[in-house]
C-alpha positions as CSV (number, residue, x, y, z in Angstrom):
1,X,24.0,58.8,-40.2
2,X,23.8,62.3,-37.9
3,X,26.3,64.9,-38.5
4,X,28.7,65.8,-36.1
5,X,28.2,68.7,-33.5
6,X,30.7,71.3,-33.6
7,X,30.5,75.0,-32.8
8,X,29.9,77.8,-34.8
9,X,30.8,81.4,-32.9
10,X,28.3,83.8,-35.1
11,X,26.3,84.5,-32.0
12,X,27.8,83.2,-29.1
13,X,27.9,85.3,-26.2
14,X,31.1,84.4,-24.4
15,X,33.8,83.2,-27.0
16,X,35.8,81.8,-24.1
17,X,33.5,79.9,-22.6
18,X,31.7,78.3,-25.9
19,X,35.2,77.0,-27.0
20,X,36.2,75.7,-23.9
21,X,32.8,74.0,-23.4
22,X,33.1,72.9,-27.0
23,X,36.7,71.7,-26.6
24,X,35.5,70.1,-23.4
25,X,32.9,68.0,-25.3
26,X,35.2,66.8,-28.0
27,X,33.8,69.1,-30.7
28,X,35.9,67.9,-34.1
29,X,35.5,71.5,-35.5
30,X,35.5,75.5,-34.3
31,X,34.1,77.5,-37.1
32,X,34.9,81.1,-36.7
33,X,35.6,84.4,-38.6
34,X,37.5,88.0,-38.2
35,X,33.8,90.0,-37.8
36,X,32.4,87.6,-35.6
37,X,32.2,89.1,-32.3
38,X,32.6,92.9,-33.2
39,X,36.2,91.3,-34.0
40,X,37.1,89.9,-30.9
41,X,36.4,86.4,-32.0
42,X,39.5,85.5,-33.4
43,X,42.1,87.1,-30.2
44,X,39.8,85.5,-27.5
45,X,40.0,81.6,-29.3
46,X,43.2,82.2,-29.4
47,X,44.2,81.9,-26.1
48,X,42.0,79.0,-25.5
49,X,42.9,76.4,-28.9
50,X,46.7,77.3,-27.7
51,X,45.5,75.5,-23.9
52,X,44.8,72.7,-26.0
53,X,46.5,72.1,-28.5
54,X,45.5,69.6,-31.5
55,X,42.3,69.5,-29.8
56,X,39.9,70.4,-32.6
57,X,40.4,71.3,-36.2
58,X,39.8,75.4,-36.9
59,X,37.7,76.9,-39.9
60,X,38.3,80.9,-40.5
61,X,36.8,83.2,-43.2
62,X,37.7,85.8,-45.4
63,X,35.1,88.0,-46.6
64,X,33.8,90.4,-44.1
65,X,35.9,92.5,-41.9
66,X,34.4,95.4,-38.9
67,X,35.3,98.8,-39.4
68,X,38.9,99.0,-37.2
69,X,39.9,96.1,-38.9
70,X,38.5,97.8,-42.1
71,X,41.3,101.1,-41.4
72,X,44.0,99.2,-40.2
73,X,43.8,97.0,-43.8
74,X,43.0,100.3,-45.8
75,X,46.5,102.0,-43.7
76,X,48.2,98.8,-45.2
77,X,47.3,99.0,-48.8
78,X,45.9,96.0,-48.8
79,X,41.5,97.0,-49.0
80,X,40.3,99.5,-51.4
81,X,38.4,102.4,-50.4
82,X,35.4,100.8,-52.7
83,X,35.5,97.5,-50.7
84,X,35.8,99.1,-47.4
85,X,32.5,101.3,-48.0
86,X,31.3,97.8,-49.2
87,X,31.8,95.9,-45.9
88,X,32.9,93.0,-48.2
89,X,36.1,92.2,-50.3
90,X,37.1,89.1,-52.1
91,X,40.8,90.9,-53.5
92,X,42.7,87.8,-53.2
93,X,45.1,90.3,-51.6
94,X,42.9,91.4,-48.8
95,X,42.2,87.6,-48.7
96,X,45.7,86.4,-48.1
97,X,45.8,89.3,-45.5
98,X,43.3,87.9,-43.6
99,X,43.7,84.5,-43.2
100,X,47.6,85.5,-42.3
101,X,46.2,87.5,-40.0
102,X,43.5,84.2,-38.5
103,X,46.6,81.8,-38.5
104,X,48.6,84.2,-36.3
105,X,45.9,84.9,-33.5
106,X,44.0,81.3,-34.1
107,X,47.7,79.6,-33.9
108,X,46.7,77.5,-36.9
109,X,44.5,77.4,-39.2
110,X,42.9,74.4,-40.8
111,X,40.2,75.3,-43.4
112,X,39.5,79.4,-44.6
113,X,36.1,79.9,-46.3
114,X,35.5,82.6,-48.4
115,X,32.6,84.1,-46.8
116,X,29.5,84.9,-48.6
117,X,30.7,85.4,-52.0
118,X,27.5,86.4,-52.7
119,X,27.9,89.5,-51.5
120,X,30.3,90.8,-54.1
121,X,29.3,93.9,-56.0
122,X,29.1,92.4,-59.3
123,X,25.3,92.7,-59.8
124,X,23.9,90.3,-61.5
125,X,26.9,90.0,-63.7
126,X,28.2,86.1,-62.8
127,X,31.0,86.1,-65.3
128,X,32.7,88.8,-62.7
129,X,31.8,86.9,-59.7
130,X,32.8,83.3,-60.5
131,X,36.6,85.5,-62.0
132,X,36.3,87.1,-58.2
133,X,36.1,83.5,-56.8
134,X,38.7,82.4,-59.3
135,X,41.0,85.3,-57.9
136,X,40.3,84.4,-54.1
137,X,40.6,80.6,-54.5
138,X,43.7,81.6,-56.4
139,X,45.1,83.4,-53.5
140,X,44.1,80.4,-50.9
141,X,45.6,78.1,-53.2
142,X,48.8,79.8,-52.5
143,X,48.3,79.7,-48.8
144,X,47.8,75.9,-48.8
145,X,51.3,75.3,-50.7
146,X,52.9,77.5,-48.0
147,X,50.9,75.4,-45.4
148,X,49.3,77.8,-44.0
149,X,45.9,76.3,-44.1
150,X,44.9,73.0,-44.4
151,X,42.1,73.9,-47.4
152,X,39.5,76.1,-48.4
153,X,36.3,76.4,-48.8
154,X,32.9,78.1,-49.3
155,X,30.5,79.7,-46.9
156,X,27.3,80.6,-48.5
157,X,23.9,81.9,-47.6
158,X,22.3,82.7,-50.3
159,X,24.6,82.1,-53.4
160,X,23.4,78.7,-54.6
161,X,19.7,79.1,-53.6
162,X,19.6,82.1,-55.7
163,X,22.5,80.3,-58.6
164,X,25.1,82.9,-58.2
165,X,26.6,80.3,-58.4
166,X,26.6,75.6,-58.5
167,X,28.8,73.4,-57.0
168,X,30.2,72.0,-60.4
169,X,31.0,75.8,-61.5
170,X,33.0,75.9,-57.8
171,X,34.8,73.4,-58.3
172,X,35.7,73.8,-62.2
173,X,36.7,77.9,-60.7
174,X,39.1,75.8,-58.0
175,X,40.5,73.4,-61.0
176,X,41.2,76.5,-62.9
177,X,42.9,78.1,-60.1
178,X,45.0,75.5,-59.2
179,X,46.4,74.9,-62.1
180,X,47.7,71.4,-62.9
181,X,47.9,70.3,-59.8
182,X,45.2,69.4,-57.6
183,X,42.9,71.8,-56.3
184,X,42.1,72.1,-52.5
185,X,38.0,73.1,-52.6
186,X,37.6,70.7,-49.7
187,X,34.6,72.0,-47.9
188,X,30.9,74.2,-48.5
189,X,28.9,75.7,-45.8
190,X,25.3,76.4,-46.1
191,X,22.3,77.2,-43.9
192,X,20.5,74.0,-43.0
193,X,17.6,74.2,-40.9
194,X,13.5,73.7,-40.9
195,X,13.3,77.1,-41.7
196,X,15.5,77.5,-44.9
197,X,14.9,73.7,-45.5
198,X,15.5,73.2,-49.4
199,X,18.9,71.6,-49.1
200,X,16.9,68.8,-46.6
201,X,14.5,68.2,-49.0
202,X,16.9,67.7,-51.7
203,X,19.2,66.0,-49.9
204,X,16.1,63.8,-49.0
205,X,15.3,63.0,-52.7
206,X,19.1,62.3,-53.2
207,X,20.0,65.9,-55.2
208,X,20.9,69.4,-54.2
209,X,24.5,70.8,-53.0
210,X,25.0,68.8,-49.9
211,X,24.9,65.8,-52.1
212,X,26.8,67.5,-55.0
213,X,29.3,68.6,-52.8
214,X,29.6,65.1,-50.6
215,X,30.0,63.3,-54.1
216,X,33.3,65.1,-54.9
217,X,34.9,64.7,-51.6
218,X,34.1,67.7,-49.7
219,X,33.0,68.0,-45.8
220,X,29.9,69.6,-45.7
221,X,28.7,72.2,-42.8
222,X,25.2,73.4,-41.7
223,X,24.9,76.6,-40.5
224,X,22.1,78.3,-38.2
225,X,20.2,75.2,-37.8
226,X,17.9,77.6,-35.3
227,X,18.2,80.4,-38.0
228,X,19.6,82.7,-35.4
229,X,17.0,81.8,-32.6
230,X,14.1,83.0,-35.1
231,X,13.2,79.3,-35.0
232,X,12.9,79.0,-31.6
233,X,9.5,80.9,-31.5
234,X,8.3,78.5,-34.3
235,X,8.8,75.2,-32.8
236,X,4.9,74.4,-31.4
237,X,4.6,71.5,-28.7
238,X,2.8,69.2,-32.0
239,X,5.8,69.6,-34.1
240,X,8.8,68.8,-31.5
241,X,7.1,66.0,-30.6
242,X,6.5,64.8,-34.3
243,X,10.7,65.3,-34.4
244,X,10.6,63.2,-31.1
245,X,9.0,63.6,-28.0
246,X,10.5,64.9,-24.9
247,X,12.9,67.4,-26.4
248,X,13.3,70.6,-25.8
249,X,12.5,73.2,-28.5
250,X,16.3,73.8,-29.5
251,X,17.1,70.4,-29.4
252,X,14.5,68.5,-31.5
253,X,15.3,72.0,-34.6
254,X,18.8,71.0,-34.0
255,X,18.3,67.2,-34.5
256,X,16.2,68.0,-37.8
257,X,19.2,69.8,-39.0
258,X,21.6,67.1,-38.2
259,X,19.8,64.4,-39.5
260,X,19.8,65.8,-42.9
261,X,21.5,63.2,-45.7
262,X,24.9,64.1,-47.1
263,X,25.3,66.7,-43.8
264,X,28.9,66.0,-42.0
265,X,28.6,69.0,-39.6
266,X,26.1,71.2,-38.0
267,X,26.8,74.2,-36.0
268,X,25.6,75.9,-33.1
269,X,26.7,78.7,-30.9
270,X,26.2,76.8,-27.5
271,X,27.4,78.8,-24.5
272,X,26.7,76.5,-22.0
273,X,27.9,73.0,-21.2
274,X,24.1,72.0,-20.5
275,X,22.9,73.5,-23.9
276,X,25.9,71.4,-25.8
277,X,24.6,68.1,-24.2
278,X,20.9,68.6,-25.0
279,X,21.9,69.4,-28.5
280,X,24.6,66.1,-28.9
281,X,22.3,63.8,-26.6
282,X,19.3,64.5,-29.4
283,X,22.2,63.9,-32.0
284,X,23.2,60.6,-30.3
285,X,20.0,59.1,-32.6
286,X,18.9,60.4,-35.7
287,X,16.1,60.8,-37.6
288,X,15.4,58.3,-40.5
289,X,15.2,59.5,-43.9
290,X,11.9,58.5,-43.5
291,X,11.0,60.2,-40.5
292,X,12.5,64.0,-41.5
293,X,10.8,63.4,-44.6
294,X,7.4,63.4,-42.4
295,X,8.4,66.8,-40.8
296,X,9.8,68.6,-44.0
297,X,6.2,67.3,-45.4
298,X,4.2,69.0,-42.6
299,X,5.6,72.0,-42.6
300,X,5.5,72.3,-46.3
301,X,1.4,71.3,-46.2
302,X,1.1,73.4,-42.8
């Protein structure tokens, strides 16, 4: 099994053109959110999911925010001055604002992930972060009975490496917040890559989020499978060809990424028609569990 391709717009560097490539290329999901592109993420999809419509599904967050979009929510009532200085806020007020606020410029919105909960200024205090998580998947559970998202999820980067917080305790803060009815928790994102390769290795040995997460339903995402390009410069002749010879650098990192057990989706921020079909034609064959094991070995031992 390889996960599907999609595109994640973190660091792509024409919005446009990425989801119309992506689009294009039959991409089954456009991951996106309001601070991506100094802002402009969200207006310039727009315009391009409403030329084709139905085409993909659409994934939003609700976490971070840039600094005009930081006033206008402060003018509103809806952000704290505390949270605004913070760059972060998981009020599930401000939440509900902003995923109102991705439906109307995305056109619709199919999954909202509360971005890097991590980042909430609780310290080390967990009781107050997992109640902040309660309050925000409160808040999006409310948004799916008015059908104005398909689900929710979470987008982490650091949170379960570092146990801010498990899967099990996600899910039992959705179950709380839903009430008795059943909770939408339908997806986690993580980074997934040969750099910050613990959830591969796990994964590997049958354990680890991916798996927790894939065991209770959930679609699972890889983010930054290049680690934001850093990876790049890291990927010697010997090791793309130990992923498979004949690839080009991006292609055989993005491959090791998408082979990784209990993995539905990896994400990259491919511009360029050529870049997407390098990435999918690697895709097109994955690597056994046997042969990413080799890879994740070696770099451990190298």
């Amino acid at each position: 099994m390889t996960a599907a391709l999609a595109l994640g717009t973190y660091r792509v560097r024409n919005v446009e053109e990425a989801a119309r490539t992506a689009l294009r290329a039959g991409s089954p999901w456009i991951d996106t959110a309001p601070n991506y592109a100094e802002g402009r993420a969200l207006p310039r999809l727009g315009p391009v999911l409403r030329e084709h419509p139905g085409a993909t599904r659409v994934a939003t967050k609700a976490g971070f925010f840039t600094h005009s979009q930081a006033r206008s929510a402060q003018g509103l009532g809806v952000l704290t001055d505390q949270d605004a200085s913070a760059g972060h806020s998981l009020d599930p007020g401000f939440v509900s604002y902003q995923v109102e606020g991705a439906v109307a410029l995305l056109g619709h919105v199919d999954l909202a992930f509360v971005h890097n909960p991590e980042r909430v200024e609780c310290g080390k205090d967990r009781a107050a972060l997992h109640r902040r998580l309660r309050e925000a998947f409160t808040a999006l559970e409310e948004l799916v009975m008015r059908r104005r998202i398909g689900g929710y999820g979470v987008a982490t980067w650091s949170g379960l490496r570092e146990g801010a917080f498990s899967v099990p305790e996600l899910v039992g803060l959705a179950r709380a917040a839903a009430g008795p009815g059943d909770h939408h928790l339908i997806a986690l994102q993580l980074p997934v890559s040969l750099v910050m390769d613990e959830p591969i290795t796990q994964a590997l040995n049958d354990g680890g989020p991916l798996v927790q997460a894939k065991d209770v339903g959930m679609i699972t995402f890889g983010s930054a499978p290049l680690h934001g390009g850093e990876l790049l410069g890291g990927m010697t002749p010997e090791l793309v060809d130990m992923i498979r010879p004949g690839l080009s650098a991006g292609a055989a990192a993005v491959l090791a990424a998408g082979s990784c057990p209990a993995l539905d989706v990896v994400l990259i921020s491919a511009s360029t028609r050529a870049h997407w079909n390098d990435a999918a034609k690697a895709l097109a064959a994955p690597l056994t569990p046997e042969q990413l094991r080799r890879v994740t070995d070696e770099l451990a031992t190298g």
